[in-house]
C-alpha positions, 0 to 999 in steps of 0.5 A, spaced: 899 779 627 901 784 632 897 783 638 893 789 640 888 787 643 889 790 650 890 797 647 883 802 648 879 802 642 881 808 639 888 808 638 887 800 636 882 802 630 887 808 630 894 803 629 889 797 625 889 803 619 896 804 620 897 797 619 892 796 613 897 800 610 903 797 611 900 790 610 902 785 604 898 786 597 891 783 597 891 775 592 890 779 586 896 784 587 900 780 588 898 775 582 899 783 577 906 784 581 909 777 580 906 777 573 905 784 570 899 788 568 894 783 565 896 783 557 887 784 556 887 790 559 893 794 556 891 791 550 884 794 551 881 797 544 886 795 540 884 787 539 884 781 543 889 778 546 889 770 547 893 763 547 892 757 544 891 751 551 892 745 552 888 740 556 892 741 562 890 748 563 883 748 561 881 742 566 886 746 571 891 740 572 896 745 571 893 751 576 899 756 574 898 756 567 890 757 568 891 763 573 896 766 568 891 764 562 885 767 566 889 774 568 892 775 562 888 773 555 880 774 553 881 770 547 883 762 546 883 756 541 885 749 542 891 746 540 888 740 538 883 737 542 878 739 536 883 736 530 879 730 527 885 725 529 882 727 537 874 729 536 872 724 530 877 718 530 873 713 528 867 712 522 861 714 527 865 715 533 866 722 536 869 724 542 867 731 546 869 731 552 876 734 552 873 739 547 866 740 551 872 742 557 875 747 553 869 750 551 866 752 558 872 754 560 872 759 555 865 761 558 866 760 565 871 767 563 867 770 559 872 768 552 872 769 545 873 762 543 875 760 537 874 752 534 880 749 530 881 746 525 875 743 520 879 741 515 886 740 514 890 735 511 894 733 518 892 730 523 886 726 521 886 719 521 887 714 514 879 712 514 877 719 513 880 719 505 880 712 504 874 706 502 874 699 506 878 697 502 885 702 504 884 705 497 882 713 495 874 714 498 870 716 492 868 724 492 861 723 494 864 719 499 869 725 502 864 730 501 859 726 505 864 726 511 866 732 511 860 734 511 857 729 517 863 732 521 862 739 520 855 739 522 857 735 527 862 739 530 860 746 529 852 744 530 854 741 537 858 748 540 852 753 536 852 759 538 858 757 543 864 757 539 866 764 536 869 762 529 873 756 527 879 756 523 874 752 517 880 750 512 888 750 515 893 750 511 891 749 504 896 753 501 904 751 498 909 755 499 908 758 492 901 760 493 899 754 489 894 748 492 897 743 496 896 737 493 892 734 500 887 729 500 882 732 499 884 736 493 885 730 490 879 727 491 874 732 491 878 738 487 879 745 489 871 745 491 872 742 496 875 749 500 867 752 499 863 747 500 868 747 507 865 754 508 858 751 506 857 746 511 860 751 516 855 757 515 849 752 515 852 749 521 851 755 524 850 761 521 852 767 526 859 764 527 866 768 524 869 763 518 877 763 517 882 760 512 888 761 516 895 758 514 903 759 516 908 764 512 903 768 509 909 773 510 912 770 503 909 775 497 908 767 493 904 764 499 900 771 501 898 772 494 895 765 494 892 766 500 888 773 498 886 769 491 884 763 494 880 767 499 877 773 494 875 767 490 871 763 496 868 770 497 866 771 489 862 765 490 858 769 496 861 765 500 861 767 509 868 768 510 870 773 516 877 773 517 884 770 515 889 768 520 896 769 519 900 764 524 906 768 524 911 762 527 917 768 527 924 767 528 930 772 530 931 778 526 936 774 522 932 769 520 925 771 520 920 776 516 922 782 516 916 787 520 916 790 513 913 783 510 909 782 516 905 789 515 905 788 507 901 782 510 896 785 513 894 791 509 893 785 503 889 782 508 885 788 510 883 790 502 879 784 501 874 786 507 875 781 513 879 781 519 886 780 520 888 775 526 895 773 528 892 766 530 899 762 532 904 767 534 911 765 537 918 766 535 923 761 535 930 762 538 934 756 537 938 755 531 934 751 525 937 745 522 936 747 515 933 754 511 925 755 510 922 750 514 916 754 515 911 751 520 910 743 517 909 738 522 911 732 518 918 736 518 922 732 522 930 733 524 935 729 529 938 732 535 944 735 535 947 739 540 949 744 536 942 745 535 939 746 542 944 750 545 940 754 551 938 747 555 939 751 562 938 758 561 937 763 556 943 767 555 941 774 556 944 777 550 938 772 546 933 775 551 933 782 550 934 779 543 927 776 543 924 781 547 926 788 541 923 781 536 916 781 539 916 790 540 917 791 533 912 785 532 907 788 536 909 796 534 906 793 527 900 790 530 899 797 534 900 800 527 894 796 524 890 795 529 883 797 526 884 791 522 886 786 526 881 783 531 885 779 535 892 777 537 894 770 539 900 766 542 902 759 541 902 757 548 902 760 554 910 758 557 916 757 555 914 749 557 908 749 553 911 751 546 910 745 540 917 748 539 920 743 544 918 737 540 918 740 532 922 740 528 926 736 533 924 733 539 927 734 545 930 741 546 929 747 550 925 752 547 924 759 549 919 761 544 913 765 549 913 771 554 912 767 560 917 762 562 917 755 565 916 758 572 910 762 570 914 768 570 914 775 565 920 774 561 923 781 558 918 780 552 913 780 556 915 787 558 916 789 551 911 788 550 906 791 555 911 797 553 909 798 546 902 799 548 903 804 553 909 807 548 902 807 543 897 810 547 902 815 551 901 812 558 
């Protein structure tokens, strides 16, 4: 600071205002200025804008990619600590304390908070679907189960969780049912009574069926039965989401199929949500993967291509991908309630380690810096081409 201090009052008032003008920007530019407008707010009054955390950022370890969550997203969905492997691991074991964190960080920033997943053939423990013995668990037995862990779970954050992803994933490629555990076991009833238990639990919370590669005419048709049918039954669902796992244009749906998506979606009367976006820039080990886990290849050098920095080229391509994407969202606005990332940085994208371990993924609009990347700028443009600003 400049020291004034011996000048007459007057002009040292007079100079303490100059100077206020030249002076850096208060904490809170800057922030905007090294990471943009806050996506929430050029959003505003098209639909939420959100990001699925790790436990990392909602207990603030990584202080950087919580202040990022906080500027930007109004919206959150854990990405695994309420997955019954990590909630429920045992028989008559529950562990809530990640799961609770998450739960107040949302409301300590006034979020729309969104529980996943409830049922779900991955990433649940044997002991869920089998007996003492290792062999199938009976239907009463699962039934049982999924009913003590709904109540448990949805009971415990009434009132404080928006809406759960109920049933994920339920559908093959080919809109037919998986052929999960609990279908065996329990048969196709096992989806309503998933919705049951969940509108007991707590009747004012929003219910999804939300699953990958709805953009494929097959899976979104199976997708608009099965939720037709759940609602047949008088059934509370509010909403389906679509993942939208993209890639580039040359392997990816085209905007057209994702609007096609959408609008069938809208016609049966519920909200359309983009839950898991990210698009995916590396090259794939094989055609179609979708977004299976159990999906597994080995690293290549050819298949991860990018280690020390993304190519410019592949930037600006990835940065026209999610301005057509959000042109489409934009487009359907009035029936999509929110729209959410898969992570927030580059550095914490499942696309690191799936369908091969090891590489450098770029799949998200901020990078392993915390830094905006061109689509982030594609995609505060869209909405303000949108609304003329």
């Amino acid at each position: 600071m400049h020291k004034s201090y011996f000048l007459p009052v007057p002009l040292l008032l007079a100079l303490s205002l100059l100077l206020g003008a030249c002076e850096a920007p208060a904490p809170e530019e800057t922030a905007e200025a090294e990471t943009g407008p806050a996506l929430k707010d050029v959003y505003n009054g098209a639909f939420l804008v959100g990001a699925a955390l790790n436990p990392e950022q909602f207990f603030e370890r990584d202080a950087s990619g919580a202040a990022l969550i906080k500027q930007h997203f109004n919206t959150i969905t854990p990405e695994n600590v309420m997955k019954w492997e990590v909630i429920h691991p045992e028989p008559g074991r529950y562990d809530f304390e990640a799961a609770d964190r998450y739960v107040e960080f949302g409301e300590a920033n006034d979020m729309f908070i969104v529980g996943h997943t409830l049922v779900w053939h991955s990433q649940a423990p044997d002991w869920v679907f089998e007996d003492g013995a290792g062999n199938p668990a009976s239907r009463d037995t699962l039934l049982a189960r999924m009913r003590d862990h709904i109540f448990t779970v949805v009971g415990r954050y009434k009132g404080r969780v928006d809406g759960w992803d109920v049933v994920n994933e339920a559908l093959n490629e080919d809109g037919t049912l998986r052929e999960s555990p609990w279908l065996q076991i329990i048969g196709e009833e096992y989806l309503a009574k998933a919705f049951e238990y969940a509108h007991e639990a707590d009747p004012e919370a929003e219910l999804y069926y939300n699953d990958y590669s709805l953009e494929n005419p097959a899976k979104r048709d199976g997708a608009v039965r099965l939720v037709q049918h759940l609602l047949d039954q008088g059934l509370r669902v509010t909403g389906i989401g679509t993942q939208a796992h993209h890639g580039l244009a040359s392997d990816a749906p085209t905007v057209e199929a994702q609007a096609a998506t959408i609008e069938a979606f809208a016609a049966l009367g519920v909200d359309v949500m983009i839950t898991e976006l990210d698009i995916a820039v590396l090259p794939r080990p094989r055609e179609h993967w979708g977004a299976d886990i159990s999906q597994r290849a080995e690293l290549r050098d050819e298949l991860n291509p990018y280690t020390e920095a993304l190519p410019d080229s592949v930037q600006q391509a990835l940065a026209q991908r999610y301005a057509d994407l959000f042109g489409v969202f934009l487009a359907h606005q009035e029936a999509i309630s929110r729209v959410t990332f898969w992570g927030v940085t580059d550095g914490d994208s499942w696309l690191n380690g799936w369908p091969i371990a090891g590489r450098t993924s770029y799949p998200l609009l901020f990078d392993r810096e915390y830094q905006p990347k061109p689509a982030f700028d594609a995609v505060v443009a869209a909405a303000r081409g949108a609304d003329g600003s």
